[in-house]
Backbone as numpy.savetxt, mean C-alpha at the origin, in Angstrom:
# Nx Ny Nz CAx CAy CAz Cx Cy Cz
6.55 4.96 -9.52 7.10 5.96 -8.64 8.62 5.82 -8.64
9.17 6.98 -8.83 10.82 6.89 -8.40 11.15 7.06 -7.10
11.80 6.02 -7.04 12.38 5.87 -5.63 13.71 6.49 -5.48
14.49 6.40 -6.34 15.81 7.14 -6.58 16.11 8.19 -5.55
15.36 9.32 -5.06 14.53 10.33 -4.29 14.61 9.99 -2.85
14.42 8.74 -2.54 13.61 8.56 -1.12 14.74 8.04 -0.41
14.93 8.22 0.61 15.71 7.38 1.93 14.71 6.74 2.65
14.94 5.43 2.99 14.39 4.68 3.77 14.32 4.87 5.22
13.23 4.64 5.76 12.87 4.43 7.19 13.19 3.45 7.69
13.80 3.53 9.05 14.38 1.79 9.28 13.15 1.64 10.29
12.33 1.89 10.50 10.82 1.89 11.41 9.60 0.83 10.57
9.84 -0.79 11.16 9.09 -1.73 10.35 7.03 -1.38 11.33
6.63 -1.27 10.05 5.31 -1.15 10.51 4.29 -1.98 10.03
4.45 -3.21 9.31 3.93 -4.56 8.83 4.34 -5.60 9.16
3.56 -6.23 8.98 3.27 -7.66 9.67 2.73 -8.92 8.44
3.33 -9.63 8.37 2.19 -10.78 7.30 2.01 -9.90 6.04
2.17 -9.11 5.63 1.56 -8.49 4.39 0.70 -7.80 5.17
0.24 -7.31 5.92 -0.55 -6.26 6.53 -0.18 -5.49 7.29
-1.18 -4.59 7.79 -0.77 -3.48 8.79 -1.82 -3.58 9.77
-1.59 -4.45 10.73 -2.25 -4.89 11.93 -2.89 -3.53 12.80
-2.33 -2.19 12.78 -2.89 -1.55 13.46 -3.61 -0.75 13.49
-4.32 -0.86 11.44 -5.09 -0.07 10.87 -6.10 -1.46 10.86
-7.30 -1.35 11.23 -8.33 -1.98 11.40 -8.51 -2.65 10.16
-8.61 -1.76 8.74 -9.10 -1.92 7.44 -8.14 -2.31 6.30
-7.22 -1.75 6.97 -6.18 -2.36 5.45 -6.57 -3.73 5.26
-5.99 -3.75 3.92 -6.15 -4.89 3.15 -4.68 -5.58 3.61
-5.09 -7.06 3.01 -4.00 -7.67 3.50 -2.95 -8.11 1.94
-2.15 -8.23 1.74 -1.09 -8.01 0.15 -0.41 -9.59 0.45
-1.21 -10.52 1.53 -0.75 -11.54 1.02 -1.32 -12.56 0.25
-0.21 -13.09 -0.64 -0.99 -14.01 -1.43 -0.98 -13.44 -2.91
-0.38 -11.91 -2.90 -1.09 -11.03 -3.61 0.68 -11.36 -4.95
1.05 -11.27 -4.69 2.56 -11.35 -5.61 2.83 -9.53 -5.20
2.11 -8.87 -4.42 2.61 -7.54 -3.91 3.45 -7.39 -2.32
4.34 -7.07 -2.59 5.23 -7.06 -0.96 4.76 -5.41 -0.52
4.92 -5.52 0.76 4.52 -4.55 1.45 5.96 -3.41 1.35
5.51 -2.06 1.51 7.20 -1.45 1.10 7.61 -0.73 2.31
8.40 -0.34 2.98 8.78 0.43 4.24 8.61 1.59 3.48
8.34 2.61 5.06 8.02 3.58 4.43 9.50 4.28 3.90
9.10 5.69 3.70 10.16 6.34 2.70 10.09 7.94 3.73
11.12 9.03 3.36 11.76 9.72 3.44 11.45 10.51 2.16
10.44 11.11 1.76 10.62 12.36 0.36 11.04 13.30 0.22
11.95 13.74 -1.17 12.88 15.25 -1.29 12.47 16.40 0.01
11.12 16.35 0.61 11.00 17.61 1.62 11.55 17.29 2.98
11.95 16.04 3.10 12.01 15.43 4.38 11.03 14.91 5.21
9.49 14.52 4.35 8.46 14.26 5.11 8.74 12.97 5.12
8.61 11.94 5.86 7.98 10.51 5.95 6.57 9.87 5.46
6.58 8.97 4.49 5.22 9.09 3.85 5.42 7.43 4.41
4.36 7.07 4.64 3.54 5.62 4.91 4.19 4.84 6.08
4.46 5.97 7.24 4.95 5.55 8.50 3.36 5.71 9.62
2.65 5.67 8.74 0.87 5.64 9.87 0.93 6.65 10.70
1.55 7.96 10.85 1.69 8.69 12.06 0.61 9.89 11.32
0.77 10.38 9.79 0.43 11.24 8.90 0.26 12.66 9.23
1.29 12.68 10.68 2.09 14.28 10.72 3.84 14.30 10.24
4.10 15.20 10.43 5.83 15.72 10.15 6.14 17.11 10.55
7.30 17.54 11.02 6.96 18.43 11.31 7.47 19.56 10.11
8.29 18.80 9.22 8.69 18.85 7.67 7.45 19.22 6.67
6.26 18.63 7.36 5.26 18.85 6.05 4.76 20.31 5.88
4.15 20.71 4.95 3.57 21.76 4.39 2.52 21.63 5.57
1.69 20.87 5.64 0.47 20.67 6.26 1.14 20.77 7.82
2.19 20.87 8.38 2.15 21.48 9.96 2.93 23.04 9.67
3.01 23.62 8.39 4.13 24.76 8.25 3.28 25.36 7.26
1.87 25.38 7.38 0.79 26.17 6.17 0.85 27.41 6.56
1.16 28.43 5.68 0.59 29.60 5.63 -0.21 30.10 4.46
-0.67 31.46 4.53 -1.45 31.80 3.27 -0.19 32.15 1.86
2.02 31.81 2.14 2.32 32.17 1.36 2.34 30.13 0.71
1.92 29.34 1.34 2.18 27.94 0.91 1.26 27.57 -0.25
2.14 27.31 -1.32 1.08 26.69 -2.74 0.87 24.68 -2.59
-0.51 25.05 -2.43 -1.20 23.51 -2.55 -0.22 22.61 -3.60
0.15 23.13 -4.45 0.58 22.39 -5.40 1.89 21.64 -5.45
2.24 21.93 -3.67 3.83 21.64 -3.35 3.69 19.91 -2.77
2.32 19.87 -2.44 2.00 18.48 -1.99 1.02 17.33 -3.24
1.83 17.69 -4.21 0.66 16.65 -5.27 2.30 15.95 -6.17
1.99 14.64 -6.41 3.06 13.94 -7.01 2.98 12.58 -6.49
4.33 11.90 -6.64 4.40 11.09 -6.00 5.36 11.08 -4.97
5.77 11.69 -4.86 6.47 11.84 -3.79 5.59 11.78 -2.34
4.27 12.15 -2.58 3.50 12.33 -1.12 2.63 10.66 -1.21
2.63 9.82 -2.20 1.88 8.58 -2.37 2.47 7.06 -1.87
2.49 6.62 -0.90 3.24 4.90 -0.37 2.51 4.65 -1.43
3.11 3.33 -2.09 2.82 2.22 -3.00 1.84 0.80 -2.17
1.93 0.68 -1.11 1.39 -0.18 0.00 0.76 0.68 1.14
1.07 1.41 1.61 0.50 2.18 2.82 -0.41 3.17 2.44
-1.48 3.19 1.51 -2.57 4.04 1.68 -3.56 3.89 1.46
-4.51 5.32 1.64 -5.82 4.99 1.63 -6.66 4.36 0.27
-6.17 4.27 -0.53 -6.50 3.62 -1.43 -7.07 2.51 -1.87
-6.12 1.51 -1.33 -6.20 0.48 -0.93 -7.17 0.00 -0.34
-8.30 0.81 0.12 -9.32 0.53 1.14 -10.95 0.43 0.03
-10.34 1.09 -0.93 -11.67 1.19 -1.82 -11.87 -0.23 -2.51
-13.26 -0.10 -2.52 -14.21 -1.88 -3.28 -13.10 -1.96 -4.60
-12.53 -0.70 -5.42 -11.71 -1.27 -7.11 -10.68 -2.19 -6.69
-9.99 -1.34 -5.45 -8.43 -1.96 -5.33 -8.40 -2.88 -4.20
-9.70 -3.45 -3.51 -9.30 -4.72 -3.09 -10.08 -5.89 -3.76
-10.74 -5.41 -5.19 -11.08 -6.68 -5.90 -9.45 -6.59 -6.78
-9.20 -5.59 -7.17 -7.34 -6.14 -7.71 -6.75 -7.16 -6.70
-6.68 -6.41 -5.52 -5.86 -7.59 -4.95 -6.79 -8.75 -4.77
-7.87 -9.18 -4.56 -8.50 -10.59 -4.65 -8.06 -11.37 -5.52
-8.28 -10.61 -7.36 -7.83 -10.70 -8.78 -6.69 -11.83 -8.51
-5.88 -11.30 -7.54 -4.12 -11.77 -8.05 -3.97 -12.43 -6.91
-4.65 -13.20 -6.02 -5.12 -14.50 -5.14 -5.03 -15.73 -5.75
-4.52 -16.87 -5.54 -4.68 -18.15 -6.14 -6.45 -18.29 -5.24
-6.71 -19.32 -5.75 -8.13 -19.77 -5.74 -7.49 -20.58 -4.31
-8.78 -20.69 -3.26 -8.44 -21.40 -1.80 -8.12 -23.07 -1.73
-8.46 -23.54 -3.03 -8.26 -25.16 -3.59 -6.83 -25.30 -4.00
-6.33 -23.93 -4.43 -4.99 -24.40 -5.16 -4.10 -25.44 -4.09
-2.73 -26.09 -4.18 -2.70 -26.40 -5.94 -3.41 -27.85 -6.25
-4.20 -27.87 -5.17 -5.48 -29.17 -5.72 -6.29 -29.44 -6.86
-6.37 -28.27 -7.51 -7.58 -27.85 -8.65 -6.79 -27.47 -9.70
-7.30 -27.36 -11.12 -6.65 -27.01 -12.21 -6.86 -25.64 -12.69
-6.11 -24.96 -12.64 -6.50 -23.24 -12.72 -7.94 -22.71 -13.56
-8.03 -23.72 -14.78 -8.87 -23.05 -15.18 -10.26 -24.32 -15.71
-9.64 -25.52 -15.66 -10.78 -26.44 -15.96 -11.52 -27.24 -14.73
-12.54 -27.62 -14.29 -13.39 -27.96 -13.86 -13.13 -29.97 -13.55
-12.15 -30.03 -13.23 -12.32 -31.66 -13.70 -12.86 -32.61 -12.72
-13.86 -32.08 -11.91 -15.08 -32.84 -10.90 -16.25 -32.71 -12.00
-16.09 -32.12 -12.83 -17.17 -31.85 -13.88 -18.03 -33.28 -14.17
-18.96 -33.66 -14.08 -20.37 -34.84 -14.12 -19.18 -36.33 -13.67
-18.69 -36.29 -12.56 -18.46 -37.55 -11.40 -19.28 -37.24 -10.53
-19.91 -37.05 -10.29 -21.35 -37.29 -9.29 -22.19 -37.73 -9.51
C-alpha cells in the first residue's frame, strides 16, 4: 500500500499489539508485525480508527449518482486494523511468524531431548 497519500491520525487506538476494544482481533505480538495508526485517505475518510463512519465517506453521502467503484483500492484497506485479520488463513500467518513458547530454550528446529528419557 502507498502511504505517500495518507496523513496520519494522531488518535492511538492499540495497545500491546492489539486492539483491546474489539473483542476478536488478533493480537500482532510476537508477530515481527507492528500495529499502524490509522490514516487519513485522498477523500478525507479515516480508515482503521474503529469508528467505520465519516462524514467524508461515500457510504454517509450515497446517492443513486455515487459509483461503487469510488470505494475499492487501497486506499479504503488498514494494513493492521481489519476485518481480515479475523479469518482462520490470517491468524494461522500470524501464529506462522510466533517463536515457539520454549524459545530461546529449545533449538529452532532440532529436537535435542530426543531418547534422554
Amino acid at each position: 500500500m502507498d502511504k505517500s497519500n495518507h496523513k496520519q491520525s494522531s488518535e492511538k487506538i492499540t495497545m500491546d499489539e492489539t486492539m483491546p476494544h474489539q473483542i476478536n482481533a488478533p493480537s500482532f505480538e510476537g508477530t515481527g508485525i507492528k500495529m499502524e495508526d490509522p490514516f487519513v485517505n485522498k477523500y478525507g475518510v479515516t480508515i482503521g480508527d474503529s469508528l467505520y463512519a465519516s462524514e467524508n465517506s461515500p457510504l454517509e453521502n450515497w446517492s443513486k449518482d455515487t459509483d461503487p467503484a469510488i470505494m475499492s483500492g487501497d486506499d479504503w484497506v488498514h494494513p493492521t486494523n481489519d476485518i481480515g485479520w479475523n479469518t482462520s488463513e490470517n491468524r494461522e500467518l500470524l501464529d506462522s511468524k510466533r517463536k515457539p513458547q520454549a524459545y530461546p530454550f529449545m533449538h529452532p528446529t532440532k529436537d535435542v531431548s530426543k531418547g534422554s528419557d
